[in-house]
TIGU-633813 format. One record per residue: residue number from 1; x, y, z of N, C-alpha, C in turn. Coordinates in Angstrom, 3 decimals. Layout:
N
k;neast;nnorth;nup;caeast;canorth;caup;ceast;cnorth;cup
NUM;X;Y;Z;X;Y;Z;X;Y;Z
...
END
This chain:
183
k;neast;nnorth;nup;caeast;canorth;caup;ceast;cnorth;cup
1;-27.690;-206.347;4.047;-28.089;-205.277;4.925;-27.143;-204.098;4.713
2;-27.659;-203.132;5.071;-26.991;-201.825;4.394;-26.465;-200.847;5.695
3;-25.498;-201.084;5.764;-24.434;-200.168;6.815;-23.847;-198.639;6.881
4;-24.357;-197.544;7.186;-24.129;-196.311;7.762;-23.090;-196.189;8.014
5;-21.959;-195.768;8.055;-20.628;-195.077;9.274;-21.187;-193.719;9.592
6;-21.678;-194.236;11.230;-21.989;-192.596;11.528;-20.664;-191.602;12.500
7;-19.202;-192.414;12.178;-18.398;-191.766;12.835;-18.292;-189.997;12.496
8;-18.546;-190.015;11.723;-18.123;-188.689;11.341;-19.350;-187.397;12.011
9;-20.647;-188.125;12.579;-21.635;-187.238;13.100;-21.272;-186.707;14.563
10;-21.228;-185.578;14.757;-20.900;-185.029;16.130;-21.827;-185.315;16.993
11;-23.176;-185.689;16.485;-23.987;-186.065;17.696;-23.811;-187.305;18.482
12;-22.987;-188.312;18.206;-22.624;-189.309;18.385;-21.804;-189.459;19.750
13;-20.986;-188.271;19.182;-19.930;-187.737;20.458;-20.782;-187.105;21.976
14;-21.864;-186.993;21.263;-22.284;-185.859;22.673;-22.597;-186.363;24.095
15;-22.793;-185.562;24.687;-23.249;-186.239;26.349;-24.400;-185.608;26.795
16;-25.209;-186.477;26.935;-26.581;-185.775;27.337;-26.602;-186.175;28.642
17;-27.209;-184.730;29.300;-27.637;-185.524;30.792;-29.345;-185.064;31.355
18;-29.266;-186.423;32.295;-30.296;-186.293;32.970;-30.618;-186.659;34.007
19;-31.553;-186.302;34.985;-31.547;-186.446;36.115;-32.879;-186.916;36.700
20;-32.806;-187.900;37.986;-34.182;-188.404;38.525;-35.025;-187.598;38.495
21;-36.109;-187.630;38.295;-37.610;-186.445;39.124;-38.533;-187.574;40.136
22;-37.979;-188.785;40.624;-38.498;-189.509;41.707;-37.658;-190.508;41.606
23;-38.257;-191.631;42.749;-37.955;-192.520;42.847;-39.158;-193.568;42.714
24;-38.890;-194.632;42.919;-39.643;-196.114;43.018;-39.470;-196.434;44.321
25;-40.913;-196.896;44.808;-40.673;-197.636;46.429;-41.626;-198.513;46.036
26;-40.751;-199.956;46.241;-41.701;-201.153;45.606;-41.355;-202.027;46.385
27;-42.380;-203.547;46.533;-41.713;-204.909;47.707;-40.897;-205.508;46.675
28;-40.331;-205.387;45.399;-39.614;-205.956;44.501;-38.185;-204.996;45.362
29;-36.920;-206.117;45.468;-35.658;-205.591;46.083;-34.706;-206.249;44.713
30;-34.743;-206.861;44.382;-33.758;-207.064;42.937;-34.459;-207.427;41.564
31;-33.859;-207.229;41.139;-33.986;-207.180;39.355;-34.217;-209.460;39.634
32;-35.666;-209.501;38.783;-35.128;-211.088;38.496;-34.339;-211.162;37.097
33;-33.974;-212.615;36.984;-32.884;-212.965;35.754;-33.531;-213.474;34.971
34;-34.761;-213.863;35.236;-35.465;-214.537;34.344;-37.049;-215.006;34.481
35;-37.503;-214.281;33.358;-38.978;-215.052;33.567;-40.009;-213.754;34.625
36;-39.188;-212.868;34.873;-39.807;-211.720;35.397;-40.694;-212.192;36.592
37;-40.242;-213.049;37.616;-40.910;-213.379;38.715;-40.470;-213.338;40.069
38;-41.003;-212.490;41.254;-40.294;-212.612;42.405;-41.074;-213.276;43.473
39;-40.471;-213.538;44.648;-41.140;-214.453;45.960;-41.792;-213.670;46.651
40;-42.875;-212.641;45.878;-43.484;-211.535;46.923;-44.704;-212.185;47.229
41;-45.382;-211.452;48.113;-47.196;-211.857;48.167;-47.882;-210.257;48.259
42;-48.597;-209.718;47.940;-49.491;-208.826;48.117;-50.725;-208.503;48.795
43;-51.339;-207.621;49.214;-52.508;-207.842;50.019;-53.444;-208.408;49.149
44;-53.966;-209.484;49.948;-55.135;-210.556;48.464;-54.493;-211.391;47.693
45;-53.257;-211.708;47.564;-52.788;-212.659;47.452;-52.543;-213.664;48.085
46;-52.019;-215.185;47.807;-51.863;-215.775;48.675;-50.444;-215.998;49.300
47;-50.614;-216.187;50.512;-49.304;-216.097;50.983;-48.215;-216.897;50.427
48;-47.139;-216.237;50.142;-46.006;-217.470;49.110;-46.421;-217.435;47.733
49;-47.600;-216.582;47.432;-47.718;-216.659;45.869;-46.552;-215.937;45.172
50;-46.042;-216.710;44.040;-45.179;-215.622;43.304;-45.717;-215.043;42.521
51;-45.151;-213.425;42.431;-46.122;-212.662;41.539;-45.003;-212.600;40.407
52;-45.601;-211.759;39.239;-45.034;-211.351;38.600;-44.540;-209.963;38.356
53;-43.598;-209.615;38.115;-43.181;-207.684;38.470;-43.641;-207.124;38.228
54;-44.872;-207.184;37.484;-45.897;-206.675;37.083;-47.015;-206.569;37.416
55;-47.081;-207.488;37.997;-48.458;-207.552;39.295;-48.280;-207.333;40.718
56;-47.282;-205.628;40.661;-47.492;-205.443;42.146;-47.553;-203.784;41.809
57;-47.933;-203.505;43.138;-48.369;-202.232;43.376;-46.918;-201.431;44.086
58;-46.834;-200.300;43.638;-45.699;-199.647;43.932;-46.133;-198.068;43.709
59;-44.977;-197.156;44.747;-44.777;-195.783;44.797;-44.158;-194.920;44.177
60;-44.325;-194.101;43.252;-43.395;-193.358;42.629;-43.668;-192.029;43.226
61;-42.505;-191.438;43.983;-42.021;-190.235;44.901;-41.565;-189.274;44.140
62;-42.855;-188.204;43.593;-41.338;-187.395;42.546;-40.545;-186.112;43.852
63;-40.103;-185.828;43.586;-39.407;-184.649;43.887;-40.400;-183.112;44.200
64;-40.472;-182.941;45.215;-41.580;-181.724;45.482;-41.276;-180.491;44.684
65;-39.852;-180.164;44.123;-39.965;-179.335;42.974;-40.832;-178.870;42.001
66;-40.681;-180.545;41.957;-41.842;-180.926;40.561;-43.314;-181.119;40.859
67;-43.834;-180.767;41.771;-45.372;-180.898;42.323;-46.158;-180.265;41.724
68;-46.089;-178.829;40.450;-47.072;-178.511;39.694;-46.759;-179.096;38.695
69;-46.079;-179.584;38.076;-46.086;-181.199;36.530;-46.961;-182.112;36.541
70;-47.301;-182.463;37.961;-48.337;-183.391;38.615;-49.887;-182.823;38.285
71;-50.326;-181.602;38.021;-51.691;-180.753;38.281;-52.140;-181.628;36.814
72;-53.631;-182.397;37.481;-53.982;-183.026;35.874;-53.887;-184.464;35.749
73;-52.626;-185.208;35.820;-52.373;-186.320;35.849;-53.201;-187.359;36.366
74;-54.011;-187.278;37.873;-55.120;-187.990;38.539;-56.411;-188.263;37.084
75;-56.224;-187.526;36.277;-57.298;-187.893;35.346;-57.013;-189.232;34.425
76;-56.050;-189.431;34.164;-55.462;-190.756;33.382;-55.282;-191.707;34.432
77;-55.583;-192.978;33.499;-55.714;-194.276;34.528;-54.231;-195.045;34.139
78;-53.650;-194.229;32.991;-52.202;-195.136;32.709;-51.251;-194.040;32.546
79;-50.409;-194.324;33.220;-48.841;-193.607;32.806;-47.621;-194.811;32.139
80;-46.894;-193.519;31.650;-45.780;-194.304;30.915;-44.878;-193.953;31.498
81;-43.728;-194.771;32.015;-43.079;-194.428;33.116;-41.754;-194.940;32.555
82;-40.837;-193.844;32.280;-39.625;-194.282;31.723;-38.472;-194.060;32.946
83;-37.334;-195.115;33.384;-37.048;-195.144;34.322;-35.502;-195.760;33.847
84;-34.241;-195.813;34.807;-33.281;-196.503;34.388;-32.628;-197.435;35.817
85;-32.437;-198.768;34.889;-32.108;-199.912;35.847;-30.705;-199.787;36.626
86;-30.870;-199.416;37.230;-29.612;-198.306;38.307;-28.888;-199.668;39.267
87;-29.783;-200.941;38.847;-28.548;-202.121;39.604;-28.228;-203.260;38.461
88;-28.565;-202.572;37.062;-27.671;-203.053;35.986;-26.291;-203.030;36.112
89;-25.245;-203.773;36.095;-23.866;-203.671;36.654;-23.455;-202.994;34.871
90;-22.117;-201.987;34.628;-21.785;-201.494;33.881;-21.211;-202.625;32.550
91;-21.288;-203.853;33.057;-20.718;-204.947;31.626;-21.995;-205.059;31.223
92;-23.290;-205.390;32.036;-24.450;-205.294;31.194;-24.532;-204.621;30.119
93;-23.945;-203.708;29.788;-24.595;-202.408;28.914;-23.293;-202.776;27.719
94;-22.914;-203.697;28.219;-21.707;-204.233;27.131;-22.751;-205.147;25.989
95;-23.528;-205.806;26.467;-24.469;-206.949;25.666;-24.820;-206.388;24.312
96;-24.378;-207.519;23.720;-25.194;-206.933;21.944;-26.653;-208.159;21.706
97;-26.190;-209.252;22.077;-27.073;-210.255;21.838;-27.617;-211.309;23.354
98;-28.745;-211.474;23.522;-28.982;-212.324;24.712;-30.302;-212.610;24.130
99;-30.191;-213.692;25.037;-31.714;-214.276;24.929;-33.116;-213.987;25.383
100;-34.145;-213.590;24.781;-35.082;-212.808;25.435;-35.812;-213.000;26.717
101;-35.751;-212.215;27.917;-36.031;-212.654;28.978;-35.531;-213.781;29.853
102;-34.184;-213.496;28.924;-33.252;-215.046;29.930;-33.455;-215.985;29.327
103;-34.609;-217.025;28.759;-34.827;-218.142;28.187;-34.143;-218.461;27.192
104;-33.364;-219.609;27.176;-32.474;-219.984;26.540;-32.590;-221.013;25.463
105;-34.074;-221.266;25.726;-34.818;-221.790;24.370;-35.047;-220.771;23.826
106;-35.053;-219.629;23.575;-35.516;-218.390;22.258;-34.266;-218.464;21.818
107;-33.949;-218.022;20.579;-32.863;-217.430;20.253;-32.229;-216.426;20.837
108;-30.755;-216.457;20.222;-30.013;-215.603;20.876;-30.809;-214.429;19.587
109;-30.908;-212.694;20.566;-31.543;-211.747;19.731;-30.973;-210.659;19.922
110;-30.164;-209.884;19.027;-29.869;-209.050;19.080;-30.721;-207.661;20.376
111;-29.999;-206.871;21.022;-30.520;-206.558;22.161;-31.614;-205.079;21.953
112;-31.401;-204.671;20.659;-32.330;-203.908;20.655;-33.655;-204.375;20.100
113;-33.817;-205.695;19.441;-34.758;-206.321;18.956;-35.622;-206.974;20.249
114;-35.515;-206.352;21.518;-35.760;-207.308;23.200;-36.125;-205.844;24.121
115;-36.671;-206.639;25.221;-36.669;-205.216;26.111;-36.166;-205.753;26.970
116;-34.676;-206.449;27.135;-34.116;-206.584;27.813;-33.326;-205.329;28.609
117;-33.113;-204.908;29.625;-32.120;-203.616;30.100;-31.018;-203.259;29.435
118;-30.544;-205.015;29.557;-28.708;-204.928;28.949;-28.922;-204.355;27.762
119;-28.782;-202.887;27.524;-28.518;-202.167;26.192;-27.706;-201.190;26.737
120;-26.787;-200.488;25.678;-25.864;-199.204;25.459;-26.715;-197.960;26.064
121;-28.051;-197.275;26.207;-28.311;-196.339;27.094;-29.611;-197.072;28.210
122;-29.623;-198.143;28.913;-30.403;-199.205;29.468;-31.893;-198.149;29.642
123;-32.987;-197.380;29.145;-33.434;-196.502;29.248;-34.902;-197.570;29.446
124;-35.553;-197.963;30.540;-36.986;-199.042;30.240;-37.890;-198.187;30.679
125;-39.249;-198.647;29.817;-40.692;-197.910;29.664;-41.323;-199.226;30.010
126;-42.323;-199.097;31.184;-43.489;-199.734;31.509;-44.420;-198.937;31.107
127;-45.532;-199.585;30.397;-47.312;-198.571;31.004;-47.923;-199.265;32.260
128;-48.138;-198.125;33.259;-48.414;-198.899;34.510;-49.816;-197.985;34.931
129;-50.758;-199.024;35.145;-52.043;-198.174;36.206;-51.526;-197.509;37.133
130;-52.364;-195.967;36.428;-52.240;-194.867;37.819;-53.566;-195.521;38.851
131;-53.352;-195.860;39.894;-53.980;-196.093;41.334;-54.314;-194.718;42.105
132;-53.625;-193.625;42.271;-53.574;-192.082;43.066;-52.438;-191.653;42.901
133;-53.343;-190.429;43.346;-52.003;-189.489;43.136;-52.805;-188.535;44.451
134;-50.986;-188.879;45.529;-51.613;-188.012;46.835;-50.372;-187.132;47.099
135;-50.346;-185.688;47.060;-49.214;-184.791;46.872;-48.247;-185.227;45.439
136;-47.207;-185.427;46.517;-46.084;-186.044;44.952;-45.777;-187.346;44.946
137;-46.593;-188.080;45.496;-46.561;-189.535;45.462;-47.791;-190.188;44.513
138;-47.312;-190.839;43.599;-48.248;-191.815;42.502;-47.990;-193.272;42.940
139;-49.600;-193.980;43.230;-49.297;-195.184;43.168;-49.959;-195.744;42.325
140;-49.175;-196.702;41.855;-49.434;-197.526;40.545;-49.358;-198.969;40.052
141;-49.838;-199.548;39.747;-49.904;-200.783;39.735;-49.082;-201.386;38.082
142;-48.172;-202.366;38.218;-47.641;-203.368;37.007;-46.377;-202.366;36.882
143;-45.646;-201.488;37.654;-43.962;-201.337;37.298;-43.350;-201.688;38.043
144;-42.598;-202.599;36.710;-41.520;-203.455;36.527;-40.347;-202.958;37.076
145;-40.238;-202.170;38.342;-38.997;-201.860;38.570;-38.635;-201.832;39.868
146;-37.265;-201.774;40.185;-37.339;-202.174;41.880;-37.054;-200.894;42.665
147;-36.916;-201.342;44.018;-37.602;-200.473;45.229;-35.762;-199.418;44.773
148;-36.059;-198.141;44.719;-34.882;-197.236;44.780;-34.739;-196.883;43.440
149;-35.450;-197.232;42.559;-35.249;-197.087;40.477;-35.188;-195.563;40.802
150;-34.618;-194.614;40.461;-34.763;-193.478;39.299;-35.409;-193.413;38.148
151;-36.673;-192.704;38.403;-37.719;-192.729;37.282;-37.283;-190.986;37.023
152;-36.594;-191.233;35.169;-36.305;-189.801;34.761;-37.600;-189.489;33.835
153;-39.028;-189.951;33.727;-40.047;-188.907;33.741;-40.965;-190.132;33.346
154;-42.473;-189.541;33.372;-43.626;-190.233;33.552;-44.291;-188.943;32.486
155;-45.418;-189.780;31.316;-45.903;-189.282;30.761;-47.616;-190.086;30.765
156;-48.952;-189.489;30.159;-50.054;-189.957;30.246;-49.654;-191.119;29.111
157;-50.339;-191.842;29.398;-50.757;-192.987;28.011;-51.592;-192.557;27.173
158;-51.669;-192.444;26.068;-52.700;-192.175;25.549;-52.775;-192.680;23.930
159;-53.679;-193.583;23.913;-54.232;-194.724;22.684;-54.000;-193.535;21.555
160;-54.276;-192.538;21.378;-54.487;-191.954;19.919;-52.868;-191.899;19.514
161;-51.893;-191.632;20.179;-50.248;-191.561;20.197;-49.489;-193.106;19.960
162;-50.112;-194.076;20.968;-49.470;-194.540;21.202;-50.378;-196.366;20.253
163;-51.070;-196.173;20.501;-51.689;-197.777;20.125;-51.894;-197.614;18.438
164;-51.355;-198.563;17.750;-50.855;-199.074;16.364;-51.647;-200.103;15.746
165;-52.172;-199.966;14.842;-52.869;-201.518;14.017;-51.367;-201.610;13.519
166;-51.721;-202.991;13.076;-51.145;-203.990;12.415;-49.787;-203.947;12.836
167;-49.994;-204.465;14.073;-48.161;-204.783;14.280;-47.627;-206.344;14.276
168;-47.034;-206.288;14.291;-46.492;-207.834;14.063;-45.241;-207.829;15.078
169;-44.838;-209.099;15.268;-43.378;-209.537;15.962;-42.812;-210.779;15.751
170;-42.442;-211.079;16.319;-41.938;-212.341;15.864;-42.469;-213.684;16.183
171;-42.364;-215.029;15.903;-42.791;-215.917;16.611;-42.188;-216.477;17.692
172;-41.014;-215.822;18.146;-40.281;-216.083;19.674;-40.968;-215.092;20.552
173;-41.905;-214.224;20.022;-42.350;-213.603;20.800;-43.545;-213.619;21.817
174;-44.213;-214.949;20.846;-44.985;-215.491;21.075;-45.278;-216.735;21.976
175;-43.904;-217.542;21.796;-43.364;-218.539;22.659;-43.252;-217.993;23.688
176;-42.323;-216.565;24.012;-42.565;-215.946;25.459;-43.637;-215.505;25.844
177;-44.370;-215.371;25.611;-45.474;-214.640;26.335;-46.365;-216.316;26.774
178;-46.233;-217.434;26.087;-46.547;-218.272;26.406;-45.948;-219.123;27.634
179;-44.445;-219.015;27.991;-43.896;-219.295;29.157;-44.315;-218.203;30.042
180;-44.275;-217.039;29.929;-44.837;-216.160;30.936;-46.200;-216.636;31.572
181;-47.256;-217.057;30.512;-48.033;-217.809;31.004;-48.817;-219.090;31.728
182;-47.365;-219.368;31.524;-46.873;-220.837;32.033;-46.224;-220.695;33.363
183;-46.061;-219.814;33.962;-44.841;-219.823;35.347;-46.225;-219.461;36.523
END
């Protein structure tokens, strides 16, 4: 494998910043550790069912600043909602290698090869059903994130950008999605 030294690039050095344009108001209150499942129930669910963080409905509050960014958006049924895990503790972001989704039957995988949080800028993208959009509140169904997230921006989904033939992954990838289906 073939190794770069990018010490010498000044962009390396730099500091970018950025800032919320909402929040998340969700019945998810912590990050799970594994297996992406919490002890919620939903309306139409059954009581005590565990869902998955993905199968709940949640609020994203932007900032009334930002209320003409919003003009338009009600037309798409998916947003991409890039957000940062703000109760990742700061050694998290130390991780180079973990196991995907916690399971400790996958291999250990290098952390950018995962969409695990624990990474060096922890930066996570759900695509989540837009449900409404009433003033500056979007509700949306399947993000993965908990009640208080800082969502630093939301974009449309859109298949011609974003959806790929021929992708491939791995076969641990496959094993997970099969315990996911299993819980």
């Amino acid at each position: 494998m073939k190794t770069i030294d990018i010490a010498h690039a000044a962009t390396i050095d730099e500091a970018y910043h950025v800032w919320p344009i909402g929040r998340v108001h969700s019945p998810l209150q912590k990050p799970s550790l594994k297996g992406a499942r919490q002890g919620i129930s939903r309306q139409g669910a059954h009581v005590g069912q565990v869902l998955r963080e993905n199968d709940v409905d949640s609020q994203i509050v932007i900032d009334p600043r930002y209320l003409p960014l919003l003009e338009g958006l009600e037309q798409f049924s998916h947003l991409v909602v890039i957000y940062w895990p703000h109760l990742l503790p700061e050694e998290g972001r130390q991780a180079q290698k973990v196991h995907p989704a916690g399971f400790e039957e996958l291999p250990l995988t290098g952390v950018f090869a995962t969409c695990s949080p624990a990474r060096p800028n922890p930066l996570l993208v759900t695509v989540a059903r837009l449900l409404a959009v009433d003033g500056n509140v979007l509700t949306i169904h399947g993000l993965e994130a908990v009640d208080g997230t800082p969502v630093l921006d939301i974009k449309p989904y859109n298949t011609h950008y974003l959806a790929r033939e021929d992708v491939r992954a791995p076969q641990w990838m496959d094993e997970l999605n099969r315990l996911y289906d299993g819980m």
